[in-house]
VMD Tcl script that builds the backbone (N, CA, C; Angstrom):
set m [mol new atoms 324]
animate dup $m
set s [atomselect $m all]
$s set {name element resname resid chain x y z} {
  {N N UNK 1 A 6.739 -8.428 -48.561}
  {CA C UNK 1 A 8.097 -8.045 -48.192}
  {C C UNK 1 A 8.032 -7.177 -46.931}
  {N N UNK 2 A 8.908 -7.419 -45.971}
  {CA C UNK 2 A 9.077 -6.580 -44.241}
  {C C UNK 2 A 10.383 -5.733 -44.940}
  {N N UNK 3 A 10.132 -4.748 -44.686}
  {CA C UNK 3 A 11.318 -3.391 -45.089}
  {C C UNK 3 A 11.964 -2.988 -43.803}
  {N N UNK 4 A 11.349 -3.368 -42.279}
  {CA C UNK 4 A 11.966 -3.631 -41.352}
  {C C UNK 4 A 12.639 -4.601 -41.038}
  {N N UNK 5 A 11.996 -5.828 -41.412}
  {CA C UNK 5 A 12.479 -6.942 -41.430}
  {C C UNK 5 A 14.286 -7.026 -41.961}
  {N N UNK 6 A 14.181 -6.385 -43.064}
  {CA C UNK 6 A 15.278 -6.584 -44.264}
  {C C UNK 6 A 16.323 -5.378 -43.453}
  {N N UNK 7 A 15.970 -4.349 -43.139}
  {CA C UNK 7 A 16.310 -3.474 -42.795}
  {C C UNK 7 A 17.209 -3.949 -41.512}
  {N N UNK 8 A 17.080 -4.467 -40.942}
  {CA C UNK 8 A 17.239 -5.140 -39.634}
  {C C UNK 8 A 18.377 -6.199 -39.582}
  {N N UNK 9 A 18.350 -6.358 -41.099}
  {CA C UNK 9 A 19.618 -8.028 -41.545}
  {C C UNK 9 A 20.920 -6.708 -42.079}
  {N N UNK 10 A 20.763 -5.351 -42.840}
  {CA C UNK 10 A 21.696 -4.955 -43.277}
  {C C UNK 10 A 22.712 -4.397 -42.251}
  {N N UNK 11 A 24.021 -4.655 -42.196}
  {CA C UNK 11 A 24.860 -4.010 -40.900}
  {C C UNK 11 A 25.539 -3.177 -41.679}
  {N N UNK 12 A 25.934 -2.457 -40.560}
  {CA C UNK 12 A 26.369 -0.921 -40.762}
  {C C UNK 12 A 27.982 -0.753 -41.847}
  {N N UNK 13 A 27.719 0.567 -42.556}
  {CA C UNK 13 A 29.394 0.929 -42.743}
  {C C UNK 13 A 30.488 0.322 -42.516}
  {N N UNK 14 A 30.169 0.316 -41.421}
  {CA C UNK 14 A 31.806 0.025 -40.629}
  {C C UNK 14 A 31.980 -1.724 -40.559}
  {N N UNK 15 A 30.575 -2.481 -40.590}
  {CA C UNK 15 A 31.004 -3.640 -40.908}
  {C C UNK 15 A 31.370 -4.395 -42.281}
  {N N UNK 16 A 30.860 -3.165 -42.808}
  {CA C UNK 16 A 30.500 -3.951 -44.511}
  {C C UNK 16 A 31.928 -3.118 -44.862}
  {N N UNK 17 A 32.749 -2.381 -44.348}
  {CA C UNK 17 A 34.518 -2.084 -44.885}
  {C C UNK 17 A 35.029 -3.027 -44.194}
  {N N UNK 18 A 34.989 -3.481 -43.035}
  {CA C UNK 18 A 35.709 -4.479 -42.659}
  {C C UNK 18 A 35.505 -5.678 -43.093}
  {N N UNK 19 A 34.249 -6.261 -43.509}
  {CA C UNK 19 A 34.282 -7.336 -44.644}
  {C C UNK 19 A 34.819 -7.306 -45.780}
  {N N UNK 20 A 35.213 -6.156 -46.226}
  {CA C UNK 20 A 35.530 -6.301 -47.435}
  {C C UNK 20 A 36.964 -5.813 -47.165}
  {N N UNK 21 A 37.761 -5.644 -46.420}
  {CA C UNK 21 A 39.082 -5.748 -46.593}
  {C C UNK 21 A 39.777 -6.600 -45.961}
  {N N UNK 22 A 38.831 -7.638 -45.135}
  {CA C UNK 22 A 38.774 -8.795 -44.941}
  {C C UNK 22 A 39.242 -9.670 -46.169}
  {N N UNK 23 A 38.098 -9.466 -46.924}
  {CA C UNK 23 A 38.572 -10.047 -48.133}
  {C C UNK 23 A 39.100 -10.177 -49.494}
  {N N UNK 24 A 39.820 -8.987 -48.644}
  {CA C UNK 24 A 40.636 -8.116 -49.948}
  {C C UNK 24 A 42.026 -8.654 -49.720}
  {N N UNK 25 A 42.244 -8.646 -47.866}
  {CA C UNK 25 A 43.206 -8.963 -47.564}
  {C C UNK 25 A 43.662 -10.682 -48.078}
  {N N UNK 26 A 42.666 -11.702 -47.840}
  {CA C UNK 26 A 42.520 -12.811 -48.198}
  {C C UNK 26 A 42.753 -13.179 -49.591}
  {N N UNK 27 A 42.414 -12.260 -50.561}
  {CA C UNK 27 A 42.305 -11.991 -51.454}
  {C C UNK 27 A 43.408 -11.867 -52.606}
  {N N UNK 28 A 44.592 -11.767 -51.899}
  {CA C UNK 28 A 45.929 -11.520 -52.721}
  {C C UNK 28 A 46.346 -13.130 -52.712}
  {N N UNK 29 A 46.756 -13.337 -53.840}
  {CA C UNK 29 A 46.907 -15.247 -54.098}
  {C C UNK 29 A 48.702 -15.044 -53.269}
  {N N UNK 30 A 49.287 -14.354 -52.787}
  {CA C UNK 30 A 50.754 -14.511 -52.171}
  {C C UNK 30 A 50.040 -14.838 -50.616}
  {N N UNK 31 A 49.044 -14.259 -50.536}
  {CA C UNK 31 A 49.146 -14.085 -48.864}
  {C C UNK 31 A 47.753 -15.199 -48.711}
  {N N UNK 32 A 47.681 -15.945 -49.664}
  {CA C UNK 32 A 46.384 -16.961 -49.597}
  {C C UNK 32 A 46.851 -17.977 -49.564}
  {N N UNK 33 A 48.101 -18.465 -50.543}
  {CA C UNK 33 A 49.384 -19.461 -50.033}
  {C C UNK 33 A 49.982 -19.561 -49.037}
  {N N UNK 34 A 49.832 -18.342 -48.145}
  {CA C UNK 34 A 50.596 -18.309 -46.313}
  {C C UNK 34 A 49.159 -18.825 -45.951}
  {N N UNK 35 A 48.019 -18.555 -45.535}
  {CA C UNK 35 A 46.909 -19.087 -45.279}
  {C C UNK 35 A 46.819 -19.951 -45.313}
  {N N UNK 36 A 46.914 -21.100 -46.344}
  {CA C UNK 36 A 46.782 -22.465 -46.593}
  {C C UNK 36 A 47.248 -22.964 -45.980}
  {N N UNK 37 A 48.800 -23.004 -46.445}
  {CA C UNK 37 A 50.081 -23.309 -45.268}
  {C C UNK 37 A 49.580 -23.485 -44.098}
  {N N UNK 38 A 49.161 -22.218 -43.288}
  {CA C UNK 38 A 48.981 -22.702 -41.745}
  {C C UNK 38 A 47.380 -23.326 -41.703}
  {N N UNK 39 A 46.846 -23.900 -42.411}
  {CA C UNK 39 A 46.099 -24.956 -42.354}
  {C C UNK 39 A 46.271 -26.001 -41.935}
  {N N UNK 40 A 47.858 -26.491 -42.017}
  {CA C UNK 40 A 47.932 -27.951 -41.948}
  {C C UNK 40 A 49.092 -28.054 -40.713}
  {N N UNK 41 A 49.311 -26.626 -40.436}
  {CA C UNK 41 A 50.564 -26.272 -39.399}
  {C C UNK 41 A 51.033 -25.153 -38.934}
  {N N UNK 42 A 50.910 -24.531 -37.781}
  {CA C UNK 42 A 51.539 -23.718 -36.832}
  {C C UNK 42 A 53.537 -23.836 -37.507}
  {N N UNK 43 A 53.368 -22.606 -38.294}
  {CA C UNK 43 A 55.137 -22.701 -38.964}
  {C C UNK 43 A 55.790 -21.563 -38.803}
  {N N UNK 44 A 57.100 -21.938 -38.741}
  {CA C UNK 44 A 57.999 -20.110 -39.028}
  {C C UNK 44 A 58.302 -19.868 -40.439}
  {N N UNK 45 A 58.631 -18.615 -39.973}
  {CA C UNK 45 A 59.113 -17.468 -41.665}
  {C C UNK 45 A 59.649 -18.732 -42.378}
  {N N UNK 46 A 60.815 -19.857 -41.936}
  {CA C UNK 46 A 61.549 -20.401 -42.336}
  {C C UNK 46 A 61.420 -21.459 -42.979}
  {N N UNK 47 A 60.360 -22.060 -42.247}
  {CA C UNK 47 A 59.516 -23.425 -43.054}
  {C C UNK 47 A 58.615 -22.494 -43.846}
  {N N UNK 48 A 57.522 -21.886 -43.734}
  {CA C UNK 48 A 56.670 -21.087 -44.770}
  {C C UNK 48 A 57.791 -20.673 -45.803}
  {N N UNK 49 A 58.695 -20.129 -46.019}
  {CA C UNK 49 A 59.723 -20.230 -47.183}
  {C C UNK 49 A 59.670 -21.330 -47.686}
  {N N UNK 50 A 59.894 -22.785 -47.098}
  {CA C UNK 50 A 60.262 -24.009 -48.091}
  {C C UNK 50 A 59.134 -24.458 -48.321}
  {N N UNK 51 A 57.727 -24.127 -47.923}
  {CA C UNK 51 A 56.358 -24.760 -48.282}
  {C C UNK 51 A 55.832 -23.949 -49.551}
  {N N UNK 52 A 56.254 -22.796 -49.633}
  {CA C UNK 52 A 55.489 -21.605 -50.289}
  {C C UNK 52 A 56.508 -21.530 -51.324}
  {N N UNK 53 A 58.120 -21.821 -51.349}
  {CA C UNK 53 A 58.815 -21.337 -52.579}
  {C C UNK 53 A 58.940 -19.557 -52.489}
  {N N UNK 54 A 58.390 -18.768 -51.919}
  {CA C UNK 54 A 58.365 -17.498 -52.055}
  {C C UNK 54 A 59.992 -17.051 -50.740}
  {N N UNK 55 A 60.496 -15.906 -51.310}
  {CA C UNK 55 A 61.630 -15.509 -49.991}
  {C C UNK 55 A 60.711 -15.282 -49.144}
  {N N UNK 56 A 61.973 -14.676 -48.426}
  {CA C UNK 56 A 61.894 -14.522 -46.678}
  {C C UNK 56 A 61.384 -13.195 -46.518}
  {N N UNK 57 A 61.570 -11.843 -47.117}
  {CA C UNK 57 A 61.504 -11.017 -47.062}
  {C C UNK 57 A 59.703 -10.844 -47.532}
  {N N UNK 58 A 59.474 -11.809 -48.803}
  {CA C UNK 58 A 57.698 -11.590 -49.094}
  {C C UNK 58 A 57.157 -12.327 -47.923}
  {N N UNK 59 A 57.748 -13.290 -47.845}
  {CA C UNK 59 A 56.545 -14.044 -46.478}
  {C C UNK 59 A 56.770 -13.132 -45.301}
  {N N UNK 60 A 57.588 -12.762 -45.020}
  {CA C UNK 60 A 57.551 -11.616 -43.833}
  {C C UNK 60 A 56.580 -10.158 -44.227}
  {N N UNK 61 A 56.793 -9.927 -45.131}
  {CA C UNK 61 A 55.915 -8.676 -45.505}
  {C C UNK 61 A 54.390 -9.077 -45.292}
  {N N UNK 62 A 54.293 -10.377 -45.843}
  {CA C UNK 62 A 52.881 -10.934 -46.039}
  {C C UNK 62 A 52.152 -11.181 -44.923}
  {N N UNK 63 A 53.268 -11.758 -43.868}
  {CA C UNK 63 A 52.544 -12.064 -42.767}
  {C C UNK 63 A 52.039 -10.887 -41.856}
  {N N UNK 64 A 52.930 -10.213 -42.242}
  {CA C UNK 64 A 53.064 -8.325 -41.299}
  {C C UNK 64 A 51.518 -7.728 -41.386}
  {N N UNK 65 A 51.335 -8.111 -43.065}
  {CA C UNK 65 A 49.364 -7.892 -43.333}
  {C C UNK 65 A 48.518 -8.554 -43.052}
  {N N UNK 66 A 48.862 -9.574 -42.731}
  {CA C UNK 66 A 48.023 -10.986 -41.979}
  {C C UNK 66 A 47.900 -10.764 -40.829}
  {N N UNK 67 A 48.793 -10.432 -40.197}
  {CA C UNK 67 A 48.791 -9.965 -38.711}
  {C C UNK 67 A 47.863 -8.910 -38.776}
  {N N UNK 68 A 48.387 -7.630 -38.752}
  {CA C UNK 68 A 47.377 -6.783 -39.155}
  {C C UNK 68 A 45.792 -6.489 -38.984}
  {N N UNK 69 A 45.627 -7.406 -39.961}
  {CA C UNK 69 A 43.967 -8.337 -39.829}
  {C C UNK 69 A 43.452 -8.967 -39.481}
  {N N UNK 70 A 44.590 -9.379 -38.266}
  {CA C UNK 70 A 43.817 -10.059 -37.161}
  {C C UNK 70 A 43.653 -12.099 -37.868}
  {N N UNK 71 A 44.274 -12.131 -38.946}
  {CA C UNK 71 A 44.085 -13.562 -39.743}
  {C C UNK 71 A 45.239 -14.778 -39.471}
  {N N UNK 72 A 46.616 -14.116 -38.894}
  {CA C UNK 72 A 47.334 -14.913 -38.350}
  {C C UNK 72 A 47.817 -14.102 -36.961}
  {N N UNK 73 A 48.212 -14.916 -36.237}
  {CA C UNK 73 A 49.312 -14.891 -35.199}
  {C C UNK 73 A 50.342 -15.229 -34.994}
  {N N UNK 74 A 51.071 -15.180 -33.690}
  {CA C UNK 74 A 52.392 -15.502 -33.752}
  {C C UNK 74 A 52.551 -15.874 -32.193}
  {N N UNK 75 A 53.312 -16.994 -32.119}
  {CA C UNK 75 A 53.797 -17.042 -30.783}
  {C C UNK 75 A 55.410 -17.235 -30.761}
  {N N UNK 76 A 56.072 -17.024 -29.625}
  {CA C UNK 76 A 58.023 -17.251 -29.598}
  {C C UNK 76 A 57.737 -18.485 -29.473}
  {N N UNK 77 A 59.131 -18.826 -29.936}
  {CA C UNK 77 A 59.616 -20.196 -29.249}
  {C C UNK 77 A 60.854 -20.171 -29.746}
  {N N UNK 78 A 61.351 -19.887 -28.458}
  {CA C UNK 78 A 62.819 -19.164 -28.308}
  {C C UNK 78 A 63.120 -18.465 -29.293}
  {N N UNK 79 A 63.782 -17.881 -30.158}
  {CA C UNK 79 A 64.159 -16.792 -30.801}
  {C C UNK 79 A 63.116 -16.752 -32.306}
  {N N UNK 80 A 62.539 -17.594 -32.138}
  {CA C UNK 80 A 61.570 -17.968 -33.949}
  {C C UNK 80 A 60.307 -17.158 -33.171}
  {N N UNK 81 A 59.319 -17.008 -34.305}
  {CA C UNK 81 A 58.121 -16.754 -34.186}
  {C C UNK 81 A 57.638 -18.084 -34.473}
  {N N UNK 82 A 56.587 -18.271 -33.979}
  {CA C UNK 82 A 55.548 -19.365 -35.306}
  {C C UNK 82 A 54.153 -18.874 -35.283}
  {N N UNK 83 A 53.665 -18.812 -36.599}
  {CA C UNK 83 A 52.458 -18.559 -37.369}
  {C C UNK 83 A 51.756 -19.238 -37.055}
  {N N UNK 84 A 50.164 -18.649 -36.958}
  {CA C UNK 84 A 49.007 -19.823 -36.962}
  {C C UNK 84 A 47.525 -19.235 -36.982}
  {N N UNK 85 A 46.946 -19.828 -37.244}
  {CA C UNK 85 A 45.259 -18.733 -38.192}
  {C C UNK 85 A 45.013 -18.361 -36.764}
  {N N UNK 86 A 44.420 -16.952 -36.601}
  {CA C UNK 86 A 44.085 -16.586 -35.688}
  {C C UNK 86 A 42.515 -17.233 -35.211}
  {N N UNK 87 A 41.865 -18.036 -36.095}
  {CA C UNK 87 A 40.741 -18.414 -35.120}
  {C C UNK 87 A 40.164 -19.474 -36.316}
  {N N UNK 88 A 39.369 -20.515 -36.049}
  {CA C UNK 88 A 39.290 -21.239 -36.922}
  {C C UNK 88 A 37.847 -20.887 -37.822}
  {N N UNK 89 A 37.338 -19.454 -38.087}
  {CA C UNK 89 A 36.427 -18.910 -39.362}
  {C C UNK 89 A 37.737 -18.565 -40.391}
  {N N UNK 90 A 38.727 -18.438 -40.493}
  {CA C UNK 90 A 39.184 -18.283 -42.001}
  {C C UNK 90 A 39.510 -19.665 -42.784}
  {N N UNK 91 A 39.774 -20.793 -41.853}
  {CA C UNK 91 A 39.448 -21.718 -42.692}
  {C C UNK 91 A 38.078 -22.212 -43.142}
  {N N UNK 92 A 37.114 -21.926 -42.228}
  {CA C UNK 92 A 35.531 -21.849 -42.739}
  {C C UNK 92 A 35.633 -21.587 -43.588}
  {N N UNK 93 A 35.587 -20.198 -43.833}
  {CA C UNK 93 A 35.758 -19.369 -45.110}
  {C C UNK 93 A 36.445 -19.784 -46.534}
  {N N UNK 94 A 36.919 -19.992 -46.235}
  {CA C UNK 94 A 38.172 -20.881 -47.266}
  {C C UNK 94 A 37.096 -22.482 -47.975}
  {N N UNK 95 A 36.916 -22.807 -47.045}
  {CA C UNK 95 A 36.079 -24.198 -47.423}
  {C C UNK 95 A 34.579 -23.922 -47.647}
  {N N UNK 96 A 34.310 -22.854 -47.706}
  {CA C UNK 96 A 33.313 -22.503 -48.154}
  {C C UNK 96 A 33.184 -22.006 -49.211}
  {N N UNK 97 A 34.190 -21.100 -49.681}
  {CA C UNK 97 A 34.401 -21.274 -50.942}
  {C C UNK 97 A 34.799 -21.625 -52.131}
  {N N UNK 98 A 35.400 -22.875 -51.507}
  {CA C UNK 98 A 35.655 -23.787 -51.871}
  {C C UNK 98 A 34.797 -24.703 -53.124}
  {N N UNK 99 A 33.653 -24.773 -51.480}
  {CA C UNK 99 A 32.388 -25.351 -51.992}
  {C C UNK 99 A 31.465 -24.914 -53.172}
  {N N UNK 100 A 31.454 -23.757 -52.837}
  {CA C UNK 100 A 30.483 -22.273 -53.677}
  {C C UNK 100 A 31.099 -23.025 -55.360}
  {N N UNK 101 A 32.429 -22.800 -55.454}
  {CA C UNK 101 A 33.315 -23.110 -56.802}
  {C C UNK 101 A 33.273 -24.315 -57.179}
  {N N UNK 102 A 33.319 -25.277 -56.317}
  {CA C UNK 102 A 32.719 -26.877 -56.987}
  {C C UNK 102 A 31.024 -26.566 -57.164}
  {N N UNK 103 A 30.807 -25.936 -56.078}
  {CA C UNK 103 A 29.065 -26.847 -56.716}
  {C C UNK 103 A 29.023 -25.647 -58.060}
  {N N UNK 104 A 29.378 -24.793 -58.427}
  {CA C UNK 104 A 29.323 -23.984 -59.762}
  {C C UNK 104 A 29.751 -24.789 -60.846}
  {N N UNK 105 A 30.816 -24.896 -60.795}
  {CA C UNK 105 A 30.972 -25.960 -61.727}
  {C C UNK 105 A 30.127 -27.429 -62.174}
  {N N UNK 106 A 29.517 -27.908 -61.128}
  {CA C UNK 106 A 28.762 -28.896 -61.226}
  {C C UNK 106 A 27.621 -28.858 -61.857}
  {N N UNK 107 A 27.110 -27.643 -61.448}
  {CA C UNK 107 A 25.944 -27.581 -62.093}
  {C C UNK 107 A 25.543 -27.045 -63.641}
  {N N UNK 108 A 26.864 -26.208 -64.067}
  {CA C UNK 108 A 27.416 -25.818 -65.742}
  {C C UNK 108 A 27.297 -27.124 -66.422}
}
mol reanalyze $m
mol bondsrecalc $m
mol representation Tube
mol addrep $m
């Protein structure tokens, strides 16, 4: 065993809180249904309402923490916003654990 070696893979404090409220943030099943959503589409408050079933007021709150974290964005178009994953690792992420949860099951 290299104790430098190993030593050398662990990152600091400050990355290992931001991973984890990373995926804390990800983590709430309201604001993991806005996530999905813009998987398949760049949408406003207004369509994310009729995809999600949730009001206007939670998907706005939700997105406000999404933003936040840097996990969605927003651009105008004319008086609307529209939503969209800020970079394409949270759908990685997503399909990765995806994977993790099928192959678990598979192998039970």
């Amino acid at each position: 065993m290299d104790k430098d070696k190993i030593k050398k893979q662990i990152i600091t404090q400050e990355e290992q809180d931001e991973i984890t409220l990373l995926f804390k943030t990800m983590g709430d099943s309201t604001r993991f249904t806005i996530i999905v959503a813009l998987f398949e589409a760049e949408l406003s408050v207004t369509e994310l309402t009729k995809v999600t079933g949730m009001n206007q007021s939670a998907v706005s709150h939700q997105l406000r923490v999404l933003k936040e974290q840097d996990i969605v964005r927003f651009k105008k178009q004319g008086k609307k916003r529209i939503y969209y994953l800020a970079d394409h690792h949270i759908k990685t992420l997503y399909e990765l654990a995806l994977a993790h949860i099928r192959e678990e099951k598979h192998e039970s």
